[in-house]
N, C-alpha and C positions, 0 to 999 in steps of 0.2 A: 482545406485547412482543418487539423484536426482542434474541435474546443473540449473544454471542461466537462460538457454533460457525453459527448464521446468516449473520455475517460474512464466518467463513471460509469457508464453501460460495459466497458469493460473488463473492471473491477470487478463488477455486479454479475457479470458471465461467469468468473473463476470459481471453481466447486471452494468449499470449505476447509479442505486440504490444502490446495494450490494458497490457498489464502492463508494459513495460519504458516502453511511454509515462507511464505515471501515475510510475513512476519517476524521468526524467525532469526530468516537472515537480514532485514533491517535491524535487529537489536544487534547481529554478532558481525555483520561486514556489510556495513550500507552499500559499500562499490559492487560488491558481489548480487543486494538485489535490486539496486539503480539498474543493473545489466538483467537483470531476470524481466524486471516491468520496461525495457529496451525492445526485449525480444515478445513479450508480449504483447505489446505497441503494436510491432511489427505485424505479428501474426494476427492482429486485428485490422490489419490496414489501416493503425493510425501515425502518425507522425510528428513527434513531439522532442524537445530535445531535453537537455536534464537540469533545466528551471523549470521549465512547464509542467514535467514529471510532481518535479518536488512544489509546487506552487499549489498540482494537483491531488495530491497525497496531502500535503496541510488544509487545504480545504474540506477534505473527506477527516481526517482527524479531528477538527474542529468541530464538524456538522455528527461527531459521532459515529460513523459508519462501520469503522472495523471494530467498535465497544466490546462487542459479540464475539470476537472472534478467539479463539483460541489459540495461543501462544505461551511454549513450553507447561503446557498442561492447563493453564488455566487462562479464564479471559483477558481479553487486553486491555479492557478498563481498572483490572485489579494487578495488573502487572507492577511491581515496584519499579522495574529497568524502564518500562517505557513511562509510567510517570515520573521519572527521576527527569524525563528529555521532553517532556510533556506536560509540563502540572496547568493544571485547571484554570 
């Protein structure tokens, strides 16, 4: 059974790219990257369905993780769209 710290190991594998992509497309069509971190799941051999995704993804949000990351040009802790869905 796949848990939380599986998730993040790999989250944590995705280059900088792949991440700011998947970001992204969480601001412009969540369904679209619900299905990206699906197949990512997958191709890590893990197993999760789409509360555990998203339970995992607010946890990693919370703990600050994607802060860093780069989305539509600039980081994700300064992003207005995802603070609008996000505030502190």
């Amino acid at each position: 059974m796949s848990n939380f710290n599986d998730f993040q190991k790999m989250i944590n594998s995705l280059n900088k790219e792949k991440l700011s992509e998947l970001c992204e497309e969480f601001l412009t069509n969540h369904e679209a990257a619900m299905n990206i971190l699906f197949k990512y799941c997958t191709e890590f051999g893990l197993i999760f369905d789409s509360q555990e995704i998203k339970d995992n993804m607010t946890i990693m949000h919370k703990n600050g993780d994607f802060d860093n990351i780069v989305c539509f040009g600039i980081e994700l802790s300064e992003n207005q769209l995802y603070k609008k869905f996000h505030p502190s």
